[in-house]
N, C-alpha and C positions, 0 to 999 in steps of 0.2 A: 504494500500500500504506500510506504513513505518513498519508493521507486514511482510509483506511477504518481503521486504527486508532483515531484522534485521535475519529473520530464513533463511534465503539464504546464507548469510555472518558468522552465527553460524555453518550452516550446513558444510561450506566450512573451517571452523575454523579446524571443529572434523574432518572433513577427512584428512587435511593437518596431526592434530596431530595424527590419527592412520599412515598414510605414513611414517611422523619419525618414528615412534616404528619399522615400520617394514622394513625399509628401511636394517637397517644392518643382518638383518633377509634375503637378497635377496643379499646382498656381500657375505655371512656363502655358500649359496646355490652357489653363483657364484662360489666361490672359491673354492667348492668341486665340480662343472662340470669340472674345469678346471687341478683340480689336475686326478680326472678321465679322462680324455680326451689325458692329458701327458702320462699317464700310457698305454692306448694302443695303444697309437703311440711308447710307448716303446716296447710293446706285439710286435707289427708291425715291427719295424725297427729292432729289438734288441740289440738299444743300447739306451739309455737318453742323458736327453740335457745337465744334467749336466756332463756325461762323454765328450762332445766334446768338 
């Protein structure tokens, strides 16, 4: 029992630490849907938000 805990609580350890690594790996991806997504609502409107 104290084996199957000890590897529960390791396993939960490495997935925590692969989540950091890739955490800013999925901000890089958000912030490039989101600069796409401006851009054709600029296509759309023809104007941007920064001109208003």
């Amino acid at each position: 029992m104290k084996v199957f805990i000890g590897s529960v609580i390791i396993i939960l350890i490495i997935c925590f630490g692969i989540w950091l690594m890739l955490s800013p790996s999925f901000k890089k991806v958000g912030d490039a849907a989101h600069k796409l997504k401006d851009k054709l609502e600029e296509d759309e409107n023809g104007t941007s938000e920064k001109e208003k």
